[in-house]
N, CA, C and O atoms as a GROMACS GRO file, in nm:
protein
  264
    1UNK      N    1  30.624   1.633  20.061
    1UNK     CA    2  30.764   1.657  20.078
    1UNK      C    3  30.782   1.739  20.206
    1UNK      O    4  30.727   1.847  20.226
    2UNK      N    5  30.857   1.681  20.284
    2UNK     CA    6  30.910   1.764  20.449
    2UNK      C    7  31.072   1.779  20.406
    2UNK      O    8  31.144   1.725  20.322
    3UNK      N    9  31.092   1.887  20.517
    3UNK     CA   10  31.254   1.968  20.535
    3UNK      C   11  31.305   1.805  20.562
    3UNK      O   12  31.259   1.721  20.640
    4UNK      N   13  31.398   1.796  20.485
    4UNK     CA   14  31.516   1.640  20.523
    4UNK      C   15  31.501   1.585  20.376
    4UNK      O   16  31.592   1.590  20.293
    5UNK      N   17  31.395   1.540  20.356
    5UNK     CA   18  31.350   1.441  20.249
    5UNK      C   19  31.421   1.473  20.137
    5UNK      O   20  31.405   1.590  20.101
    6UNK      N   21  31.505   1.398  20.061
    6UNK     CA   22  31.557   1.374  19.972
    6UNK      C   23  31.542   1.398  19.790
    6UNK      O   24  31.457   1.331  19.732
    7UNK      N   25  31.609   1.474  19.730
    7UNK     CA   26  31.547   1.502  19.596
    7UNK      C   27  31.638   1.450  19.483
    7UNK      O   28  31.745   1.506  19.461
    8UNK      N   29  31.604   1.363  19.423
    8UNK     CA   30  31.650   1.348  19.271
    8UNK      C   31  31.629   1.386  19.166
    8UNK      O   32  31.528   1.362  19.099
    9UNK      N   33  31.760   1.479  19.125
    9UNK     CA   34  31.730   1.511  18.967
    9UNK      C   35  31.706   1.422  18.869
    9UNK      O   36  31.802   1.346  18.867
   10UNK      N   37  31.625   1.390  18.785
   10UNK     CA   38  31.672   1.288  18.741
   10UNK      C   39  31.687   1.354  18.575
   10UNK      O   40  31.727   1.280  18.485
   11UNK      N   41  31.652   1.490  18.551
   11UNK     CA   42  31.657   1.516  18.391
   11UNK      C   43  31.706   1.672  18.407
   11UNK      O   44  31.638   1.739  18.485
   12UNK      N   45  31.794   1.723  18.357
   12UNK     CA   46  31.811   1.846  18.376
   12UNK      C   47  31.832   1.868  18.193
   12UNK      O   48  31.897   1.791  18.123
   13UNK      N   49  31.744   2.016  18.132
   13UNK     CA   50  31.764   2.052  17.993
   13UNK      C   51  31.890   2.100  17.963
   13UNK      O   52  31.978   2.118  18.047
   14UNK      N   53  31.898   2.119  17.865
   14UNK     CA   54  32.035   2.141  17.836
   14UNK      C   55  32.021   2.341  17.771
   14UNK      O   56  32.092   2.420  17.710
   15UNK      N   57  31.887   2.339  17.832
   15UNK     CA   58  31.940   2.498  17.775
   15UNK      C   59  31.877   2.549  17.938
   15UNK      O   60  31.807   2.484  18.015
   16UNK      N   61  31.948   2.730  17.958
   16UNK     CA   62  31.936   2.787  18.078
   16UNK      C   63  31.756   2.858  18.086
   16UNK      O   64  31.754   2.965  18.147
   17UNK      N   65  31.665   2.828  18.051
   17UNK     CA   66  31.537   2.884  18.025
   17UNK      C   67  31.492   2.826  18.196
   17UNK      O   68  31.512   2.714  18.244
   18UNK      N   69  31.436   2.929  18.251
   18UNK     CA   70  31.384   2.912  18.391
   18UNK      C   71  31.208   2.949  18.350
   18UNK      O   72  31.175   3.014  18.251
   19UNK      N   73  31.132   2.904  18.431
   19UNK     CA   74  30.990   2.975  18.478
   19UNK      C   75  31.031   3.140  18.522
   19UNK      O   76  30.963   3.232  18.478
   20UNK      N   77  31.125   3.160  18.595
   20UNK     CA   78  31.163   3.295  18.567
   20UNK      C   79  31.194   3.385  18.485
   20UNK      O   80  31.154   3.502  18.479
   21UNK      N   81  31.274   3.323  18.414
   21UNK     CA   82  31.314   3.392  18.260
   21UNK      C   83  31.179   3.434  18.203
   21UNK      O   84  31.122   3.542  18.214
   22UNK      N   85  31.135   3.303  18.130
   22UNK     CA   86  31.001   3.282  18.080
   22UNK      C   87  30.923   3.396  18.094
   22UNK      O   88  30.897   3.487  18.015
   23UNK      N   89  30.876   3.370  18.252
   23UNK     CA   90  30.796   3.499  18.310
   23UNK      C   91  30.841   3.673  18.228
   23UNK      O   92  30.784   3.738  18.141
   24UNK      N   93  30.968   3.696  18.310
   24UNK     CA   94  31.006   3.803  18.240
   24UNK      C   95  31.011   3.834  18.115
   24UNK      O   96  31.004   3.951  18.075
   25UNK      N   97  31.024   3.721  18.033
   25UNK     CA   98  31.006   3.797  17.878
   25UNK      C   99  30.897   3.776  17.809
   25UNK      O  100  30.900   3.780  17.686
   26UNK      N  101  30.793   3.753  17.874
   26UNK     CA  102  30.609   3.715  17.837
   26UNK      C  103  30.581   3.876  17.907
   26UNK      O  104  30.507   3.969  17.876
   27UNK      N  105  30.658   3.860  17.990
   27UNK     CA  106  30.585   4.036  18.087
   27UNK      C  107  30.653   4.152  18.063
   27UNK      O  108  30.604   4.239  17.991
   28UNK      N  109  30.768   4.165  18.118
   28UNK     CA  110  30.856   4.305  18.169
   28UNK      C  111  30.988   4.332  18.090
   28UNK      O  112  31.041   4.442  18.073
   29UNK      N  113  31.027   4.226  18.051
   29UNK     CA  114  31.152   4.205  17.960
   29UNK      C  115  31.139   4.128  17.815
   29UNK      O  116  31.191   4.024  17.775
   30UNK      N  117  31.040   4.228  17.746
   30UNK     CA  118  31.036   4.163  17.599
   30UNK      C  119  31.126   4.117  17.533
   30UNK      O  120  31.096   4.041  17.441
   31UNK      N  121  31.296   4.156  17.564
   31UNK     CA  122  31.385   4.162  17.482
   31UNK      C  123  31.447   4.014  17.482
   31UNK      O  124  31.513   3.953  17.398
   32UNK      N  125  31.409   3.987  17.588
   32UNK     CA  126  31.434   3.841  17.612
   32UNK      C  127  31.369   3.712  17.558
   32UNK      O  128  31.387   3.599  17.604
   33UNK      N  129  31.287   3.748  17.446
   33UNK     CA  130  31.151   3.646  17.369
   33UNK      C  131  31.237   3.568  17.264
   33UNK      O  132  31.192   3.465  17.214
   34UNK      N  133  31.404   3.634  17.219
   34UNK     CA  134  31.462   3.595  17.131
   34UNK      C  135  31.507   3.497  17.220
   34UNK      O  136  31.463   3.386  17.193
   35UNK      N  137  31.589   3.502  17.328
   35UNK     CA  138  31.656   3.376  17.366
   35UNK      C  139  31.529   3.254  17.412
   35UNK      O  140  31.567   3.136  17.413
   36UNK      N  141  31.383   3.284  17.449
   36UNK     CA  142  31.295   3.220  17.442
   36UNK      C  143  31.262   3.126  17.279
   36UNK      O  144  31.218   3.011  17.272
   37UNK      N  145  31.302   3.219  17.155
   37UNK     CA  146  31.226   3.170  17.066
   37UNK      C  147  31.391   3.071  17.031
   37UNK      O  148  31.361   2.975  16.960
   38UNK      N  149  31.548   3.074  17.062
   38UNK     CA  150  31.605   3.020  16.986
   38UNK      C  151  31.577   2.863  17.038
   38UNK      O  152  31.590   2.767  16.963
   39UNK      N  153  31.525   2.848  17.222
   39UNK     CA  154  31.498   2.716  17.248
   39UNK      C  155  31.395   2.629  17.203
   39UNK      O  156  31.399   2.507  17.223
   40UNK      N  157  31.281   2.702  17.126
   40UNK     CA  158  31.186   2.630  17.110
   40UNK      C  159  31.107   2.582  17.134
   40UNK      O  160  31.050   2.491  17.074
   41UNK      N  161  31.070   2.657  17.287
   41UNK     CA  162  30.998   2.592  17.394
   41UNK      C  163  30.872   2.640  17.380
   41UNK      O  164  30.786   2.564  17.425
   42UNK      N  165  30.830   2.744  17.332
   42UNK     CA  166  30.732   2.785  17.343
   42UNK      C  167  30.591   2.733  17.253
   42UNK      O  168  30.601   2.679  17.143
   43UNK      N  169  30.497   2.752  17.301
   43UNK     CA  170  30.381   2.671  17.189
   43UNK      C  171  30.395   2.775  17.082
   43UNK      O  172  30.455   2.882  17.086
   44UNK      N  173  30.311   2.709  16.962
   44UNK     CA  174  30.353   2.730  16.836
   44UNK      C  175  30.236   2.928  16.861
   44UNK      O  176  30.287   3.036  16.832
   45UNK      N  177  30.134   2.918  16.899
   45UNK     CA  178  30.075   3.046  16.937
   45UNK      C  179  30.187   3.179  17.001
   45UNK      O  180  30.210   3.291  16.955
   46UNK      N  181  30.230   3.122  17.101
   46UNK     CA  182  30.310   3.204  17.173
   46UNK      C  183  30.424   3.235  17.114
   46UNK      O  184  30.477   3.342  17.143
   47UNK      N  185  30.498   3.129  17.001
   47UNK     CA  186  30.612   3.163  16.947
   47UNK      C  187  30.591   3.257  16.833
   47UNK      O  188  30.687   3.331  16.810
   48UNK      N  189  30.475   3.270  16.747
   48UNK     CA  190  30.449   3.368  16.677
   48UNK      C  191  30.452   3.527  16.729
   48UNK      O  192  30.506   3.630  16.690
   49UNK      N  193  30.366   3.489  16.838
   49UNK     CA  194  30.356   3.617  16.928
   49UNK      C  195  30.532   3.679  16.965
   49UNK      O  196  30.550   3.799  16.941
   50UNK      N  197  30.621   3.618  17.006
   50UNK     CA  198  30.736   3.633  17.026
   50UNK      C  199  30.785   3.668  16.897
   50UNK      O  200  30.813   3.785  16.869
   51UNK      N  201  30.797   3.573  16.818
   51UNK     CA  202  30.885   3.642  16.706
   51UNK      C  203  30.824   3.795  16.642
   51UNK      O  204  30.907   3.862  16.581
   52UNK      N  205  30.701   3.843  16.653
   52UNK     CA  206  30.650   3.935  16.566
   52UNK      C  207  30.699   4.033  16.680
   52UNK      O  208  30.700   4.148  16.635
   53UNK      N  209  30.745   4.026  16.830
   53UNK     CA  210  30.742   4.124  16.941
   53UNK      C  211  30.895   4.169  16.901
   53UNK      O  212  30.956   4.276  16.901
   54UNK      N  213  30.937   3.988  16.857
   54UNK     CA  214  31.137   4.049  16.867
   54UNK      C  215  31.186   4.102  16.729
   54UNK      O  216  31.300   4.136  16.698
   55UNK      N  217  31.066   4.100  16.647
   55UNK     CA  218  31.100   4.150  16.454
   55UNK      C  219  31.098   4.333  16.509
   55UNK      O  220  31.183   4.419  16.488
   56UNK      N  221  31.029   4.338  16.549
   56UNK     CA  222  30.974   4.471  16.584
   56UNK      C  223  31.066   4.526  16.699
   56UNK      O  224  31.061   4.649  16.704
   57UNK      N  225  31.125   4.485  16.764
   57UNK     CA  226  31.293   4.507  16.880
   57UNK      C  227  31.365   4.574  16.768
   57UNK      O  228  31.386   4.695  16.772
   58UNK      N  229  31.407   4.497  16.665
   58UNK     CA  230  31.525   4.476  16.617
   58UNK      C  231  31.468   4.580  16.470
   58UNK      O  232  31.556   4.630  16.400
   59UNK      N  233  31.338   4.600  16.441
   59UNK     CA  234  31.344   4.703  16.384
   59UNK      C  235  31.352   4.865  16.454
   59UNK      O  236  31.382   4.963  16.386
   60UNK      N  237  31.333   4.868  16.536
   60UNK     CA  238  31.319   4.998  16.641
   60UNK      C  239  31.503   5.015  16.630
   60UNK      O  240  31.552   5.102  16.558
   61UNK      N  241  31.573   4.936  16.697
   61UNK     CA  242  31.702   4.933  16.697
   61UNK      C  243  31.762   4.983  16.586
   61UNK      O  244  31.821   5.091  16.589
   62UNK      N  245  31.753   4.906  16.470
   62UNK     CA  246  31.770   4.954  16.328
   62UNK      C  247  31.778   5.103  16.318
   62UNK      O  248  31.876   5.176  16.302
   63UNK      N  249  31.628   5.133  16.335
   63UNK     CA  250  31.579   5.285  16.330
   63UNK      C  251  31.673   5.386  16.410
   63UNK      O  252  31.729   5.489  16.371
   64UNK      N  253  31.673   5.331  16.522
   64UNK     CA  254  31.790   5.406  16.629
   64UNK      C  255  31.942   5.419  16.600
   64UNK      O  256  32.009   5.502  16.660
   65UNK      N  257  32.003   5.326  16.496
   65UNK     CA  258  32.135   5.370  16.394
   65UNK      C  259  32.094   5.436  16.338
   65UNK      O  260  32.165   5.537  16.335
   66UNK      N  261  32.012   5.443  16.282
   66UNK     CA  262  32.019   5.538  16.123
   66UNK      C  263  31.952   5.642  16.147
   66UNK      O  264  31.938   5.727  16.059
   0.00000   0.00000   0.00000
């Protein structure tokens, strides 16, 4: 591929999940593993890993009302 050459989309997903996103909530922005886990994208390993990271968010939070 050279500067000019032409690109076709030809499939765009229907949800906003980037390699960026992704990145950030595997690394620096855990909080973000929920909007990772509602797409479903993740392998079935990694989505465990996510949900047990975002059970544990949302219990800390909890803790922080009460």
């Amino acid at each position: 591929m050279r500067a000019g050459d032409s690109v076709e989309i030809v499939h765009r997903p229907d949800h906003e999940v980037t390699v960026a996103l992704r990145f950030r909530a595997v690394t620096t922005q855990r909080e973000l593993l929920a909007r990772l886990l509602l797409t479903r994208l993740l392998p079935a390993g990694e989505a465990l890993h996510a949900e047990s990271s975002a059970a544990a968010q949302v219990r800390r939070a909890v803790r922080r009302l009460t």
